[in-house]
KEDRENVO-549540 format. One record per residue: residue number from 1; residue in three letters; x, y, z of N, C-alpha, C, O in turn. Coordinates in steps of 0.2 Angstrom, whole numbers, plus 5000, padded with zeros to 4 digits. Layout:
# KEDRENVO-549540
VEXPA  voro  zator  n.east  n.north  n.up  ca.east  ca.north  ca.up  c.east  c.north  c.up  o.east  o.north  o.up
VEXPA   NUM    ALA       X        Y     Z        X         Y      Z       X        Y     Z       X        Y     Z
...
//
This chain:
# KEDRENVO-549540
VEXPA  voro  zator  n.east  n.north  n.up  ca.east  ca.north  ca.up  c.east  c.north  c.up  o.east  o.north  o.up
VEXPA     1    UNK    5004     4994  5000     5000      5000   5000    5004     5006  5000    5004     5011  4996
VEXPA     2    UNK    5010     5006  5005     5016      5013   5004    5017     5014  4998    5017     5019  4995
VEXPA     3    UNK    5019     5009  4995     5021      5010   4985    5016     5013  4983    5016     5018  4980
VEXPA     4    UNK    5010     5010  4984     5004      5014   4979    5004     5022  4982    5004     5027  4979
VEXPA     5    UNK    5004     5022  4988     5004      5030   4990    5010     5033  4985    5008     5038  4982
VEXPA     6    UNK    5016     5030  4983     5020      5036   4983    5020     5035  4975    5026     5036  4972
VEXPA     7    UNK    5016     5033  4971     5015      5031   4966    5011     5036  4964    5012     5038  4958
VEXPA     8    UNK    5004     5038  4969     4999      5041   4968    5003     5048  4970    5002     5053  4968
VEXPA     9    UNK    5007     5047  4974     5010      5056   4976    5012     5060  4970    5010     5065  4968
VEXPA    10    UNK    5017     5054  4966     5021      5057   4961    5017     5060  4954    5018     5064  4950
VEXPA    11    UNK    5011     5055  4956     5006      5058   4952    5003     5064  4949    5002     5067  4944
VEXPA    12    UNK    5002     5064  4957     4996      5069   4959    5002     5077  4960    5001     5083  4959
VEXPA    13    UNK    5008     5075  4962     5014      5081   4961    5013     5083  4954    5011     5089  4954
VEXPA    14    UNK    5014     5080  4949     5014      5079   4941    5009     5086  4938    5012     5091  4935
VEXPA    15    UNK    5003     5086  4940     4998      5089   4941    4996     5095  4945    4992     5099  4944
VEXPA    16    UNK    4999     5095  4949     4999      5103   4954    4997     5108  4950    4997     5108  4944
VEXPA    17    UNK    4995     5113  4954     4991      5118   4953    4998     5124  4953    4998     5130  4951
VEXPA    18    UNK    5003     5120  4958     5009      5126   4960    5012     5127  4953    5015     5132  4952
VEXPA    19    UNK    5012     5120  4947     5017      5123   4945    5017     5126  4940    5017     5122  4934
VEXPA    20    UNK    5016     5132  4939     5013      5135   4934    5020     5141  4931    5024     5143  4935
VEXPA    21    UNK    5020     5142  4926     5026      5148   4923    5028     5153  4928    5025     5155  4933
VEXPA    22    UNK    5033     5155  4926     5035      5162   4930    5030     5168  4929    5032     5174  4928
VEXPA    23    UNK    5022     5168  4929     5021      5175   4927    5012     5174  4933    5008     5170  4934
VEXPA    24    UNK    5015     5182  4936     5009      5185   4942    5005     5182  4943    5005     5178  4948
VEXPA    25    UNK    5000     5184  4937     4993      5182   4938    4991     5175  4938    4985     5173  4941
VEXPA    26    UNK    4995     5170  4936     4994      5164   4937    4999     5163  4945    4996     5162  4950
VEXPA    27    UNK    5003     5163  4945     5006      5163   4952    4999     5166  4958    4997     5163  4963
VEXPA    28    UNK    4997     5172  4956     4994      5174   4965    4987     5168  4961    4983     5167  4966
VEXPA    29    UNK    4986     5166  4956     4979      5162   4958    4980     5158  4962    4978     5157  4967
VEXPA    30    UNK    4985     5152  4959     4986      5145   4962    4987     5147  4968    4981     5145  4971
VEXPA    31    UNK    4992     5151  4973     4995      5153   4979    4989     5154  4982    4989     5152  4988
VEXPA    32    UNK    4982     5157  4979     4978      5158   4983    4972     5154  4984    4968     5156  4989
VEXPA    33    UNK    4970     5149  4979     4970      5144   4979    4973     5138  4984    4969     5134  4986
VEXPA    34    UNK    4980     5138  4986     4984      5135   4988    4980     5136  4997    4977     5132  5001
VEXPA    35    UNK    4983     5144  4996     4980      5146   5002    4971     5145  5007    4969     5145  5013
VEXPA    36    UNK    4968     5143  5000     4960      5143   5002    4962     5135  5003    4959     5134  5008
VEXPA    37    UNK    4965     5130  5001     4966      5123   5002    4965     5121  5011    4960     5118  5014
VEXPA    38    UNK    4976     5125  5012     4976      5127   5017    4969     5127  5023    4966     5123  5027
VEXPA    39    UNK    4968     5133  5022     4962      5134   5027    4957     5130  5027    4956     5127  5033
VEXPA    40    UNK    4954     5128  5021     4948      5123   5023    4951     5117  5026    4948     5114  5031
VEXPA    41    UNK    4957     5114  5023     4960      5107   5028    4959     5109  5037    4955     5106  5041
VEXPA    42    UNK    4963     5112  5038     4961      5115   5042    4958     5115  5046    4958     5112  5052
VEXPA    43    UNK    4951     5119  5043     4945      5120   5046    4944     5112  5048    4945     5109  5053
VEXPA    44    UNK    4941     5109  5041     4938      5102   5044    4945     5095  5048    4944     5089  5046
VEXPA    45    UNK    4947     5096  5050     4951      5095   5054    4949     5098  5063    4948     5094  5068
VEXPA    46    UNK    4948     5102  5063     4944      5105   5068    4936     5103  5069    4932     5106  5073
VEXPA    47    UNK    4936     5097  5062     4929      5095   5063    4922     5101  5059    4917     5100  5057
VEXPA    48    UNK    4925     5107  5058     4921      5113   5055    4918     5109  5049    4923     5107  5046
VEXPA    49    UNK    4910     5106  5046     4907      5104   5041    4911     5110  5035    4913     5115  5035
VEXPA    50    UNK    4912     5106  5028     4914      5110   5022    4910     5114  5019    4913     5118  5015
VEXPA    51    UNK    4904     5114  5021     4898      5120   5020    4898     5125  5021    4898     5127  5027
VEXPA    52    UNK    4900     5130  5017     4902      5137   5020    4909     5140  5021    4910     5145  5022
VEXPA    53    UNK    4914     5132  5019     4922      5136   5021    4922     5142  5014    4925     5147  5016
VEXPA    54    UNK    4920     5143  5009     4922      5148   5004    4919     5153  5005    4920     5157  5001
VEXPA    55    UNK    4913     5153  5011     4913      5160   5012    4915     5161  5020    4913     5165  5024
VEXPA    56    UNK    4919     5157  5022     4921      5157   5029    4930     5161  5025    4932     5167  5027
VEXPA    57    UNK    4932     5159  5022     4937      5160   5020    4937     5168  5016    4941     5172  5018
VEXPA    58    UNK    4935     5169  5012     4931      5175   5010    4930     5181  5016    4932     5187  5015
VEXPA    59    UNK    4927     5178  5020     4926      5182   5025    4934     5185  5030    4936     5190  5034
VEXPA    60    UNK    4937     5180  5029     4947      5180   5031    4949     5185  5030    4953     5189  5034
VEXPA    61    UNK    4947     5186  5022     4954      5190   5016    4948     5198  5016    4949     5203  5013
VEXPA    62    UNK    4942     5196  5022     4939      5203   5021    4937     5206  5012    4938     5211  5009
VEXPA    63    UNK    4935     5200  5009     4932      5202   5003    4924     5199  5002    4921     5195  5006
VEXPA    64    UNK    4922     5200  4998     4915      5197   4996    4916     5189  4994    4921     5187  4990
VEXPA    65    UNK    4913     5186  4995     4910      5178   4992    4910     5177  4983    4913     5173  4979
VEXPA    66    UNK    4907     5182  4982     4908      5183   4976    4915     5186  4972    4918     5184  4966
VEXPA    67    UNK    4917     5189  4973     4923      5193   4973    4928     5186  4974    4932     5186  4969
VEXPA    68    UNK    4930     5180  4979     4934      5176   4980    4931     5171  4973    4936     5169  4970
VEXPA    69    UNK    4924     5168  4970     4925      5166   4966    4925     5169  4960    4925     5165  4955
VEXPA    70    UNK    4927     5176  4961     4927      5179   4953    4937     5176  4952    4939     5173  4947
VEXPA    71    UNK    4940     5178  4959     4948      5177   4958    4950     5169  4957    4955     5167  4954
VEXPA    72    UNK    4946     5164  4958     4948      5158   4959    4946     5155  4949    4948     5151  4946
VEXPA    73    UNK    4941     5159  4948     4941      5160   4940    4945     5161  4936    4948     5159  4932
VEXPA    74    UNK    4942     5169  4938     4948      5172   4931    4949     5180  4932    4951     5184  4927
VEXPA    75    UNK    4949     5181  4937     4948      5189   4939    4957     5190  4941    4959     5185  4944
VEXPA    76    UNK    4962     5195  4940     4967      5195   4940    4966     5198  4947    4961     5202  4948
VEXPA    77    UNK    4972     5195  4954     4975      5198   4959    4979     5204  4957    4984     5204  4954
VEXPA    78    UNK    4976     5212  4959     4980      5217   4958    4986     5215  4964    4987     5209  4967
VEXPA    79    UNK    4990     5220  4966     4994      5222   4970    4991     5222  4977    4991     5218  4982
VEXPA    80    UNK    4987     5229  4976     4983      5229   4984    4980     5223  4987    4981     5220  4992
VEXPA    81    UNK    4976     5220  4982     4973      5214   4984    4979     5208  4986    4977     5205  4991
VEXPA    82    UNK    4985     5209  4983     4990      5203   4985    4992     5203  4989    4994     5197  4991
VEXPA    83    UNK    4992     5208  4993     4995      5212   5000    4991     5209  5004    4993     5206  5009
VEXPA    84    UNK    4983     5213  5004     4978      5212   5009    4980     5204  5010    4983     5201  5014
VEXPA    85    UNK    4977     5199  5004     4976      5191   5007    4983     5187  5009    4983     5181  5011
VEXPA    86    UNK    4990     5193  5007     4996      5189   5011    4995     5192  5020    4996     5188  5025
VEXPA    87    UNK    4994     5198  5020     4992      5199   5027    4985     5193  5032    4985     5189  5037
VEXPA    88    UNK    4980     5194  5028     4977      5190   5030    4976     5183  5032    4972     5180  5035
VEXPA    89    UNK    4981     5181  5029     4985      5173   5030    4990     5174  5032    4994     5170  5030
VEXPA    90    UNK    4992     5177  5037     5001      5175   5040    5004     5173  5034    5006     5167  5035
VEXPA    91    UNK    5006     5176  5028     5011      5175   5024    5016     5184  5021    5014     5189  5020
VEXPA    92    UNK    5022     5180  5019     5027      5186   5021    5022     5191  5012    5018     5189  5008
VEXPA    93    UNK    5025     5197  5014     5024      5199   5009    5026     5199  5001    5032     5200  5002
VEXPA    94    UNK    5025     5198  4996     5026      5197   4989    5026     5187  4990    5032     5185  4988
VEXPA    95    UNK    5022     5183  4993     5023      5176   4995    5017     5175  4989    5017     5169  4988
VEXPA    96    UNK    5015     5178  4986     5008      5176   4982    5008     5176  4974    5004     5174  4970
VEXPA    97    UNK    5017     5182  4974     5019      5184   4968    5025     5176  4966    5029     5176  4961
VEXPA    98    UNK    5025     5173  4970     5033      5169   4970    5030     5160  4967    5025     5157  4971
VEXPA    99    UNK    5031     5157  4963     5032      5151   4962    5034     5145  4966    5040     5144  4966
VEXPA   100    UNK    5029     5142  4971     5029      5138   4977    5030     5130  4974    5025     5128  4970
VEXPA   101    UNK    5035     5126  4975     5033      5120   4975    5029     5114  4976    5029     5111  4982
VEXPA   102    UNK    5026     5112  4973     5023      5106   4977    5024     5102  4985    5029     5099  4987
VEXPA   103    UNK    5019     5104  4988     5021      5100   4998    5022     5096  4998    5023     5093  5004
VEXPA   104    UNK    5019     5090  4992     5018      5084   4995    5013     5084  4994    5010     5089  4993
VEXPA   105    UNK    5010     5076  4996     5004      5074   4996    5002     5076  5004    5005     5076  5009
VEXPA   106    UNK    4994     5077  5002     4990      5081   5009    4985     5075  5011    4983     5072  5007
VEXPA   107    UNK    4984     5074  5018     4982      5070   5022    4974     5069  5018    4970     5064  5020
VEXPA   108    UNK    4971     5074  5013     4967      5073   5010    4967     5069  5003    4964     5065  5000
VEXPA   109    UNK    4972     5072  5001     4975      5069   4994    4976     5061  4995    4971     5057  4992
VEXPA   110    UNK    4980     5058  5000     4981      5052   5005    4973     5049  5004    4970     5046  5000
VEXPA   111    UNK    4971     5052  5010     4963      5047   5010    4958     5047  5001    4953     5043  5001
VEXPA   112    UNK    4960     5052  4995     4957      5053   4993    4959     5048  4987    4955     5047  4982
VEXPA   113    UNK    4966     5044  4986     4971      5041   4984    4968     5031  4989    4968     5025  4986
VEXPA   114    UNK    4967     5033  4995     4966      5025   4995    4958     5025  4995    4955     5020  4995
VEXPA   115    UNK    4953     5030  4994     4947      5027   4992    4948     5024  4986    4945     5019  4985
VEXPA   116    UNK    4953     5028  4982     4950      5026   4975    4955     5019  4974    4953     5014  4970
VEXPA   117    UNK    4959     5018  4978     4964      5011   4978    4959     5005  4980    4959     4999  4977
VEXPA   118    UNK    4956     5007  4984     4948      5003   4987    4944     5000  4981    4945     4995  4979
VEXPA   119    UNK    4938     5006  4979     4935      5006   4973    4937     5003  4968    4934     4998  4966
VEXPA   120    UNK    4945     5005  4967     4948      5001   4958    4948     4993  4961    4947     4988  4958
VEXPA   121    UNK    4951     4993  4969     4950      4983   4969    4943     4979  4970    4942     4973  4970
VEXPA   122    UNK    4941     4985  4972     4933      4980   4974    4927     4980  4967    4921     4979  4967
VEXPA   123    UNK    4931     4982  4962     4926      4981   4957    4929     4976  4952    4934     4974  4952
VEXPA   124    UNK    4924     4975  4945     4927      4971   4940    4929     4973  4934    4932     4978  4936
VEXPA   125    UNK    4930     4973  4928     4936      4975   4923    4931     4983  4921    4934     4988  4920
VEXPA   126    UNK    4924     4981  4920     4920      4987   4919    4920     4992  4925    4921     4998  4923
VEXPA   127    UNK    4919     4989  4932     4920      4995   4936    4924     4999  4934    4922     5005  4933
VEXPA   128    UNK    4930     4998  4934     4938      5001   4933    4937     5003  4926    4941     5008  4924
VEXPA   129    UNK    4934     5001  4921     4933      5008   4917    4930     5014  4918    4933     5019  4918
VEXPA   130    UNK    4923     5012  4920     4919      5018   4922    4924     5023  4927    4926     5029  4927
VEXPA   131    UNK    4926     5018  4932     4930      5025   4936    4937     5026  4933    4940     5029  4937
VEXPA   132    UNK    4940     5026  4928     4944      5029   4923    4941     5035  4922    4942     5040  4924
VEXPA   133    UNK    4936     5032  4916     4932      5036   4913    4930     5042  4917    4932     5047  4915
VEXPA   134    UNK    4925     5042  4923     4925      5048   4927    4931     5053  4929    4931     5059  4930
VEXPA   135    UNK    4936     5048  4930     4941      5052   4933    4944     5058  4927    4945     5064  4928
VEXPA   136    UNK    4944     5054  4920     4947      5057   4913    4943     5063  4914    4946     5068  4915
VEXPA   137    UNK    4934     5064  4913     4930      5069   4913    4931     5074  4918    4931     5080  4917
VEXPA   138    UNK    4932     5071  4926     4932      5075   4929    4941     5081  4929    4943     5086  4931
VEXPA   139    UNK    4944     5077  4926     4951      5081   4924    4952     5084  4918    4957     5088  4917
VEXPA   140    UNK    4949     5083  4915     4946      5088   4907    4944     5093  4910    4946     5099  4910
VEXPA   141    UNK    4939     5090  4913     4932      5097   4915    4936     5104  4919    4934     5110  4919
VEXPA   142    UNK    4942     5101  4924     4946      5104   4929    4950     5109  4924    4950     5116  4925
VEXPA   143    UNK    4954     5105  4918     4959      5107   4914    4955     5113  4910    4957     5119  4911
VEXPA   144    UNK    4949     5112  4906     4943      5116   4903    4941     5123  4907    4940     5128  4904
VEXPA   145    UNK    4941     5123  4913     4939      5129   4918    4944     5132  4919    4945     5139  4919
VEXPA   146    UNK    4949     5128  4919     4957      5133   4921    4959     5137  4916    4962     5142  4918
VEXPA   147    UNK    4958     5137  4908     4959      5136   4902    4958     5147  4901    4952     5149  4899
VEXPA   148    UNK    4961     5148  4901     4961      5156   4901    4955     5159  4896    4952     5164  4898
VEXPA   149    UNK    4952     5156  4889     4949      5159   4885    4941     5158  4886    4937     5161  4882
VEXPA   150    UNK    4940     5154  4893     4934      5153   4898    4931     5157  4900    4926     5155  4904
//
C-alpha cells in the first residue's frame, strides 16, 4: 500500500496547481488557491462541516464571496489585493507573487488516493473503466475551467 501512496504522490505532484510559469497572475491564483486549500483542511480538521468554508474564507481575506469566486476563476489579483490576502493569511509579503513547489501529498490527497485504491479493487474490469472514465471527465472538465479563454 506505501508503493501505491508514493505512486499516487508522484502523480498527483505531476499535476499541481503550484506549477505553473513564471508570470503573476497565474502565480497569485494558484497561491491563493493554495491558500484557500490550506484553510479549509484545516478547518475540517477542527471537525468545522465543508459547508460554508468559501465564504468562511472569504470572510478571512475581508472580501465578498463573490469577489473570491470571481479570483479563483479568472479575475486577476491586483497588487493591493495581493497584499491584503498575504496579510490575511500570515504569509510574508510578495509570497503570492513567488512560484511555490509542490508540499507533497496532503492527508486529504492520501485518503482521497486510498478510496480510489479501494473502489479500483473491489470492482470488475467494467468498474475500473467507468471509474477511469470519470476520473478522465472530471480532469478535462478541471483542465477546461482553468483554460484562460473561459
Amino acid at each position: 500500500m506505501r508503493q501505491s501512496f508514493s505512486l499516487a504522490a508522484s502523480l498527483l505532484n505531476s499535476v499541481s496547481l503550484s506549477t505553473v510559469p513564471d508570470n503573476p497572475t497565474l502565480n497569485r491564483r494558484a497561491n491563493a488557491v493554495s491558500l484557500f486549500q490550506r484553510f479549509a483542511e484545516a478547518q475540517m480538521r477542527a471537525g468545522v462541516p465543508p459547508k460554508g468554508l468559501e465564504q468562511a474564507f472569504a470572510q478571512q481575506l475581508q472580501i465578498s464571496p463573490s469577489m473570491w469566486s470571481q479570483i479563483k476563476s479568472s479575475r486577476p489579483i491586483g497588487d493591493k489585493l495581493a497584499r491584503q490576502i498575504e496579510v490575511a493569511c500570515a504569509t510574508p509579503a510578495g509570497w503570492l507573487d513567488e512560484d511555490h513547489p509542490a508540499q507533497g501529498v496532503s492527508q486529504a490527497e492520501q485518503q482521497f488516493v486510498a478510496l480510489a485504491l479501494k473502489a479500483w479493487r473491489a470492482t470488475n474490469a467494467d468498474g475500473r473503466k467507468r471509474l477511469k472514465q470519470l476520473l478522465r471527465e472530471t480532469a478535462q472538465g478541471a483542465v477546461s475551467a482553468a483554460s484562460p479563454g473561459r
